[in-house]
C-alpha positions, -999 to +999 in steps of 0.1 A: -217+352+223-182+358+244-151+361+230-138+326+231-172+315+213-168+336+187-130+320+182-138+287+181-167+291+159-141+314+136-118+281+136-141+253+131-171+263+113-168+260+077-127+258+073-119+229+100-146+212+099-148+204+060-113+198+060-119+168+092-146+155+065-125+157+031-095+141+049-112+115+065-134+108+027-102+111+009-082+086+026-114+065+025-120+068-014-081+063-017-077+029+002-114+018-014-134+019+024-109-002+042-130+005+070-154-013+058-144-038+037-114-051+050-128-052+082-123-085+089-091-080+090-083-045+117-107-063+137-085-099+134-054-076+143-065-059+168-095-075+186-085-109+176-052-099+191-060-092+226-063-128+238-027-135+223+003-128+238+024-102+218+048-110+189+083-098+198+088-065+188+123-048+200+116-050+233+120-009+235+085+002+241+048-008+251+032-036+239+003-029+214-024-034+235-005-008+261-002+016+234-036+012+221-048+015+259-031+046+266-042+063+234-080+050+245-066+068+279-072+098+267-098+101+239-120+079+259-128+106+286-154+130+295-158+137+256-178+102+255-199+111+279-205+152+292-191+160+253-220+135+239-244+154+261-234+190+254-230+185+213-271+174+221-280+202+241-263+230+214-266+210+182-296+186+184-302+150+181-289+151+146-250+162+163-251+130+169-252+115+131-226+141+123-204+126+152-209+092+136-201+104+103-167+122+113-160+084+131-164+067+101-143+085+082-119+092+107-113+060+107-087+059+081-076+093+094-062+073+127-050+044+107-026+072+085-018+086+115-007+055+133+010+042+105+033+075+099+037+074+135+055+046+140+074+049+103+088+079+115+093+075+150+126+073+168+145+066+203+151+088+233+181+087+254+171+054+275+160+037+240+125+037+239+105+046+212+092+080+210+076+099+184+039+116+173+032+140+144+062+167+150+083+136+139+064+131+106+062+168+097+099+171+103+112+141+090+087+128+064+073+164+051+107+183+063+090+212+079+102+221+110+080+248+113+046+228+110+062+204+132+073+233+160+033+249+157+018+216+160+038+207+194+029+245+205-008+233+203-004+202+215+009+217+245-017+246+249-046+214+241-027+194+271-033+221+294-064+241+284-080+217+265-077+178+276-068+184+313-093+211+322-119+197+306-114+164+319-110+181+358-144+201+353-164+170+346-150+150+376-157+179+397-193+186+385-203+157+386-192+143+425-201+176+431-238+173+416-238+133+427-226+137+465-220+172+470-186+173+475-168+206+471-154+211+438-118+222+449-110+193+469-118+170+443-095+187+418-068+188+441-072+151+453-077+142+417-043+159+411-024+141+434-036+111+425-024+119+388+011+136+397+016+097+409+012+082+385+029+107+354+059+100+377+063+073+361+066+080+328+048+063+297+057+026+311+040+032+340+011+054+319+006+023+302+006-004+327-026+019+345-044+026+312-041-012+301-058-022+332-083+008+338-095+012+298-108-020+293-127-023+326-139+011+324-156+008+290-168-028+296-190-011+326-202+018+308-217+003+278-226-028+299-247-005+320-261+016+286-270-018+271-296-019+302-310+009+298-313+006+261-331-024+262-356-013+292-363+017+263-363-005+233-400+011+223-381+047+222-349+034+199-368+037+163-378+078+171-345+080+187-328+076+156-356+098+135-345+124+157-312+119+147-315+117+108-337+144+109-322+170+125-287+159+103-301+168+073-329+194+080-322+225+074-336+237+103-355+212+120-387+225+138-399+218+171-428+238+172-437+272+157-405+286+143-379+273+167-355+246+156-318+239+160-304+245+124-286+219+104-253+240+111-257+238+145-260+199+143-228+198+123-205+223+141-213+207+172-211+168+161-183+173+141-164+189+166-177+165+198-168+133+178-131+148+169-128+152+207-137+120+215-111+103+191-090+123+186-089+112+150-071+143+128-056+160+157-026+137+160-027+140+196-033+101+201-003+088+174+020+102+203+008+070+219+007+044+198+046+057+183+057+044+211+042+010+207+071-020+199+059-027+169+078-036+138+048-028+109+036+007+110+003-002+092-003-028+115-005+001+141-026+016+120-053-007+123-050-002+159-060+032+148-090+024+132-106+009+161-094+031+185-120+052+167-146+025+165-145+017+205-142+054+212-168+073+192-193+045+170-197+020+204-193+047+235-201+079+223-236+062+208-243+046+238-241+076+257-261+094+232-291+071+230-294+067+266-304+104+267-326+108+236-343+072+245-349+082+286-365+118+279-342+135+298-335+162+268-361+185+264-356+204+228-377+236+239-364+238+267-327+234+256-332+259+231-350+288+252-324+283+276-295+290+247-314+320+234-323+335+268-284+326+276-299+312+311-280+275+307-275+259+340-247+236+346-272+211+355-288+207+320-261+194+298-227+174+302-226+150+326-257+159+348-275+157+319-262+119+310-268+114+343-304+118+339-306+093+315-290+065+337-311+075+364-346+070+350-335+027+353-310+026+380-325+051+398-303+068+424-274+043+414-273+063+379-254+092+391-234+071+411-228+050+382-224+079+357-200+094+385-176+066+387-176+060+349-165+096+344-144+095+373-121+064+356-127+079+321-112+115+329-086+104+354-071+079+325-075+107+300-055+132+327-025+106+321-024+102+283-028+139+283+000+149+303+024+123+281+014+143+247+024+174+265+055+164+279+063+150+239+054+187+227+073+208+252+102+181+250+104+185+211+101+224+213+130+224+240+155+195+228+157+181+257+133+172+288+149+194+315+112+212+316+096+184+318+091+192+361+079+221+358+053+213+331+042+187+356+039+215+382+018+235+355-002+205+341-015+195+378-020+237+384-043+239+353-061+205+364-068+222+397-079+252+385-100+233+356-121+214+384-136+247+397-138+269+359-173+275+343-181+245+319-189+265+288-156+283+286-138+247+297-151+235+265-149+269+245-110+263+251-112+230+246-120+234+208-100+263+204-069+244+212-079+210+193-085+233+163-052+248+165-035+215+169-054+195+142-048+222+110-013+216+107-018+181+111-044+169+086-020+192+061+004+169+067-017+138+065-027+150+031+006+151+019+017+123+033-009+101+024+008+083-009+039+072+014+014+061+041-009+041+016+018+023+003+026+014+028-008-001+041-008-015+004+024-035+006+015-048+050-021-063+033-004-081+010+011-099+033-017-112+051-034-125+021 
């Protein structure tokens, strides 16, 4: 186990990832499942809202769907598809029902996190709106220090976490699709990206709102396929899933097994990723929505995690466990022997999947996907970072040079090994998200109420 193994485990597994769980079933028990039965209505605001033009709002920020896009940007990346893969390959099938279950009840974790967003939330010099989780631990909770360690975080997660992972899976997989060299993809992929940060969050937006929906339309589009050519695998799929969840260790032959911890550090920590639901990371986004109801954001917030982990992440997931591209033994004498190849998890391994219908066309396709799902995460990325430097500075004079740095690490991400890419990865996310779900918890009541009092209203 290397050092950076042994860290994240020492962060995550039990402390972080029972307090991702109690969070998320608190604020569930609290509002009595709004997830689930008021669900009629998040989905009326949100996707009933799409084919409507927006309401006016103060005319001093993105539009809802812009917001909601950008946030999508970024937690609808590589995590939905390599991260789906690897929490397989080290946890087991059953990651993957602990990834569902940190989606469902992270779903009212994102809503509480929109909604304090945008209460607390205020203008920068040009009059935009501007805010994120530093706002509503300094303004709402009145601790400056939570609010300076979370944007720390969120800066190190920009730039170890989010961008390098992000740059490794678009390397490795044109690399392992058409051979092409790993450090001339990261440094086209970072010019591309310096063009477009240029332009600030208006012009973050304007890419992400016409990227994200296209982009996830054609990735579960093609997953449906290749679900339904496997319908005859589907029911043992989702055996495997149950039953490695809630196994204590379960067996695939003699005494080897993944454990029931394993399933749980790994799914838990995967579906986080891919949401972003707890970290706070995404509410940078959608504060700077023009919006005048910061509970209607929050339903924004709720299916932000719906899209991102229950409908992409599960496509993703059952694609692999359906085709027969994971081999359990196999995966697991390769983690105890400490011979894992690049080539057997992440995005090769998704790959695989897509492949056994499409044929050659499934890398291709599986490249492309991840190619317009990391690039778009690259850009909502680089915006959190610039809110956490600019909050720890007062002022964005840095914001250049952390450009300079952000397209460095993204560089230098596209050639790293894998593992310690997504070592760091959770290492960073964990730092960022304790601070925040403290604050969550204490500003739940304020947040509720406020959910309480915008429901009401649409009755």
């Amino acid at each position: 186990m290397t050092g950076l193994e042994r860290l994240a485990d020492l962060i995550w597994n039990p402390w972080l990832l029972g307090l991702f769980l109690v969070t998320g079933l608190y604020l569930s028990v609290r509002t009595g499942f709004f997830q689930v039965f008021h669900c009629h209505l998040w989905l009326k605001t949100t996707l009933g809202a799409l084919g409507r033009k927006d309401r006016p709002g103060s005319g001093q920020g993105l539009t809802r769907l812009q917001a909601m896009s950008t946030a999508l940007a970024a937690t609808i990346g590589t995590g939905s598809i390599a991260g789906v893969a690897t929490a397989i390959f080290y946890g087991g099938p059953g990651a993957v029902f602990w990834m569902w279950v940190s989606a469902f009840l992270g779903m009212m974790t994102g809503c509480v996190e929109k909604t304090l967003a945008v209460r607390y939330r205020e203008k920068d010099e040009k009059g935009r709106w501007q805010g994120g989780p530093m706002c509503y631990m300094e303004k709402g909770l009145g601790s400056r220090t939570l609010a300076t360690l979370f944007s720390l975080c969120c800066v190190g997660a920009s730039l170890g976490g989010g961008n390098m992972v992000q740059a490794n899976s678009i390397s490795s997989a044109l690399w392992a699709s058409f051979g092409w060299d790993r450090l001339a993809v990261g440094i086209v992929t970072a010019l591309l990206t310096g063009i477009v940060i240029v332009g600030g969050i208006g012009r973050i937006g304007k890419v992400s709102e016409t990227l994200v929906p296209c982009m996830a339309l054609l990735f579960v589009g093609g997953g449906v396929v290749v679900l339904v050519c496997n319908a005859d695998a589907l029911p043992g799929a989702l055996t495997q899933i149950v039953e490695g969840a809630l196994t204590p260790k379960a067996a695939l032959g003699g005494s080897a097994g993944y454990g029931m911890a394993a399933a749980l550090r790994y799914g838990v920590a995967r579906g986080v990723f891919t949401n972003e639901a707890g970290m706070g990371s995404s509410s940078i986004a959608h504060a700077a929505a023009d919006t005048r109801e910061p509970a209607e954001q929050g339903m924004w917030g709720i299916f932000e995690v719906f899209v991102a982990t229950i409908v992409v992440c599960s496509i993703t997931a059952l694609v692999i466990l359906t085709t027969g591209v994971y081999q359990p033994e196999q995966a697991l004498a390769a983690i105890q022997s400490g011979t894992v190849e690049p080539n057997m998890l992440g995005a090769p391994l998704s790959a695989a999947g897509f492949s056994t219908v499409f044929g050659s066309f499934g890398e291709i396709f599986v490249s492309v996907s991840l190619l317009l799902f990391a690039f778009t995460s690259l850009l909502g990325c680089c915006y959190y970072g610039e809110r956490g430097l600019e909050y720890l500075s007062g002022s964005n004079r840095w914001r250049g040079i952390y450009r300079i740095i952000f397209l460095w690490a993204l560089v230098w991400g596209s050639v790293a090994d894998v593992t310690s890419v997504w070592e760091l990865a959770d290492i960073f996310n964990g730092l960022m998200a304790l601070p925040n779900l403290f604050t969550l918890l204490l500003l739940s009541p304020e947040a509720l109420a406020l959910l309480k009092q915008w429901r009401r209203t649409q009755t």
